[in-house]
N, C-alpha and C positions, 0 to 999 in steps of 0.2 A: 392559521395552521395550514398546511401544504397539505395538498387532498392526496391520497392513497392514488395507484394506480387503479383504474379497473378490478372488480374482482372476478369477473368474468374472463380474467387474462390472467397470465404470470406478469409480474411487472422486468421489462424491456433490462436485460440484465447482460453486460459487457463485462468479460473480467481481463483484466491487465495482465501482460508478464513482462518486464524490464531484464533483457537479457544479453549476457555480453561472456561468452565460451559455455554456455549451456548444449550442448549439442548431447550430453549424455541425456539429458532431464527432459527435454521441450515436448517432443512427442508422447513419451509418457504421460506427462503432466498434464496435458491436454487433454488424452484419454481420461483422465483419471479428474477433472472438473468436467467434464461430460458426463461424468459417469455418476455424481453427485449434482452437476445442475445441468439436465438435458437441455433446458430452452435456452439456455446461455451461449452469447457472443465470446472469441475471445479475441483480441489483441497482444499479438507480439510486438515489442518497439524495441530492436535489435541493434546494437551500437558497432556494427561491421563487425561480429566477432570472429579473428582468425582460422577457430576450429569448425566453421561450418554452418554455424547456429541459423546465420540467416535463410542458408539453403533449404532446412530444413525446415525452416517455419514457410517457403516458398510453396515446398510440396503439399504441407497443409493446407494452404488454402487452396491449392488446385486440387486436394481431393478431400475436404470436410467442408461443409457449409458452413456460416458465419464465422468461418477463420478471416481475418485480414493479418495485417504485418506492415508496418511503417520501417524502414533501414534508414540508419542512419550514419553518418560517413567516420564517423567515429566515439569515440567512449567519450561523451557529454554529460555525465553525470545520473546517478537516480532519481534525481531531484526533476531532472530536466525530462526523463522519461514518460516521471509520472503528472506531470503538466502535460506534456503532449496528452497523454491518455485522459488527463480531466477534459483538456480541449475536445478530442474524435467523440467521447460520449456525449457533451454538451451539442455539441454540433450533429451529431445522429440523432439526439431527443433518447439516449436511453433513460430510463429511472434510475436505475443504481449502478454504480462504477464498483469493481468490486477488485482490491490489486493483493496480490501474492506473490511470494519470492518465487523465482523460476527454478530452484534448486529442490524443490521437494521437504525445504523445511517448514513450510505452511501445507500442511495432508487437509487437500481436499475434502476428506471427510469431514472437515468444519463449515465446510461453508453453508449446507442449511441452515447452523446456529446461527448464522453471520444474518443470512436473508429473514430466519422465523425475526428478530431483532428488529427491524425495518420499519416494522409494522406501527412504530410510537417513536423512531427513531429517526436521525438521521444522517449519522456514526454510529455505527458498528466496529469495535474492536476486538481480533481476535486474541484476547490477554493473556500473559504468560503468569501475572501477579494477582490474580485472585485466585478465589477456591475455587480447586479444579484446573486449573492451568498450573504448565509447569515448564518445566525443559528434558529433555530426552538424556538420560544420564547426569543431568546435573553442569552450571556453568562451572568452566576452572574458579579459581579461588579471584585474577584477572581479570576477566571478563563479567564475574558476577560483581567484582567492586566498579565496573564502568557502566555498565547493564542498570544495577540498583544508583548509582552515582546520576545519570544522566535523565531518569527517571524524576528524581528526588529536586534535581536542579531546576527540570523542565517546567515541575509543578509549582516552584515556588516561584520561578520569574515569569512565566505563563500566566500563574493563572488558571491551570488545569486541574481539572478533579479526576482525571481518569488515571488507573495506576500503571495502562501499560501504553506508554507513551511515542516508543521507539522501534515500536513494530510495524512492518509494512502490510501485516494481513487487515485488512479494513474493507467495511463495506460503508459508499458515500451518496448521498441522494443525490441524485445530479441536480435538480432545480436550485440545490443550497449550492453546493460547487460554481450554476454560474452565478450569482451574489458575488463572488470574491472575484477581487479585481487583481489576475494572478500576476501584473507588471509588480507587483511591493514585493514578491515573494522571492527571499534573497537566497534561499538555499538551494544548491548545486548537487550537494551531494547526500548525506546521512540524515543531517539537521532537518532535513526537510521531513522528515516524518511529524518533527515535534512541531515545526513551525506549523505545516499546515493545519495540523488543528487547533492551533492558537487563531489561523483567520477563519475557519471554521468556526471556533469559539464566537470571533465578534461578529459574523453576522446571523448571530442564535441558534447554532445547532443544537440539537437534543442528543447526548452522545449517551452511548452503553456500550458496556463488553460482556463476552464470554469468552470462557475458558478456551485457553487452546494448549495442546502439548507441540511446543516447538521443538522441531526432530534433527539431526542432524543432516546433512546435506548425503544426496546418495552420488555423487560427479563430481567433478568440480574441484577447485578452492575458494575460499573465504576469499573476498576482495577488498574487506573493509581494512583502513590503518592507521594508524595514529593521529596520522598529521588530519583526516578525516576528522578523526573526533574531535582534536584539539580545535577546528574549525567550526566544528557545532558547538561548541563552549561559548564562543565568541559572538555567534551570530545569534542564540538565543541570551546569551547576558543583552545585549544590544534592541532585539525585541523586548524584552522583559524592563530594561529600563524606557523604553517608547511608551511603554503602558505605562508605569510612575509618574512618565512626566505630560503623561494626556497626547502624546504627540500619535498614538497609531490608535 
């Protein structure tokens, strides 16, 4: 078993933000994980966004401590974001990587539950699909047949026990994160939520969730699109048959 951090310490905690035209949201947000995890690092990893976003993640770190911000020269995927971000924690030595949407639909006020969780875990998921979690007004009729659809698929070609599969709100033990050898990990974009805890899965995470109300976005638009999803059908059928046939 993988020893607790210090108890004499908070355990070494980075949270991610993958941002790409957040310029409404970024500096809020930041306050507002501050404000729920004071000893926390954050990371911005910015994909050059037109409206500003990087600038502003600039001025944070010239005027908040343990702000950093990685730019990048263009829109590379979430998938690719949040690799980088497993990489900078691994390679800082923090304990837990903790990643949230940069639009304010993962409310900060979760993330204690995320951290209290840690303590016998090593995924943490902030869940939309148990009791107690939900969505903020309700998904369209659309979205909650793709929502529960991508879920239901995840779990059966995965492998997975967990019900909320395709959420970015997570908290991850870094020492498990470096175990996974992230050159196999074929997702780019969306899919990458579900894959990575399928290689989470094989190198024995202990995963759990709690509840989260997933809120609508306060800036912004939705960036997610079809051809996305259609693309995580494909690469998780493709995983899911690697595990049938022993090959991953």
């Amino acid at each position: 078993m993988t020893p607790e951090p210090s108890a004499t310490a908070p355990p070494r905690l980075v949270v991610s933000l993958a941002t790409f035209n957040e310029a409404g949201n970024i500096e809020p947000l930041v306050a507002g994980i501050r404000e729920f995890a004071p000893h926390a690092s954050v990371l911005i990893i910015d994909d050059n966004s037109p409206d500003g976003t990087g600038a502003i993640a600039d001025r944070l770190v010239d005027t908040l401590p343990g702000v950093a911000v990685i730019h990048r020269p263009a829109k590379l995927g979430l998938g690719t974001a949040t690799l980088e971000a497993m990489a900078y924690a691994i390679e800082h030595e923090f304990d837990y990587l903790l990643n949230m949407d940069a639009d304010f639909s993962h409310p900060p006020r979760f993330i204690p539950a995320l951290l209290a969780g840690m303590v016998d875990r090593d995924v943490m998921i902030g869940s939309r699909y148990i009791p107690g979690g939900g969505v903020e007004g309700g998904f369209n009729l659309k979205r909650k047949f793709m929502s529960t659809g991508i879920n239901l698929y995840a779990r059966t070609f995965l492998g997975l026990k967990t019900r909320d599969n395709s959420g970015a709100f997570r908290c991850y033990r870094v020492s498990k994160l470096a175990e996974i050898d992230f050159s196999r990990v074929r997702s780019r974009g969306y899919s990458f939520q579900e894959e990575i805890l399928f290689w989470c899965r094989q190198v024995g995470c202990r995963f759990g969730e709690t509840p989260i109300l997933f809120e609508n976005r306060r800036a912004g638009v939705s960036k997610i699109n079809s051809r996305e999803a259609a693309t995580a059908l494909w690469i998780i059928f493709r995983l899911g048959l690697g595990r049938l046939l022993g090959r991953v």
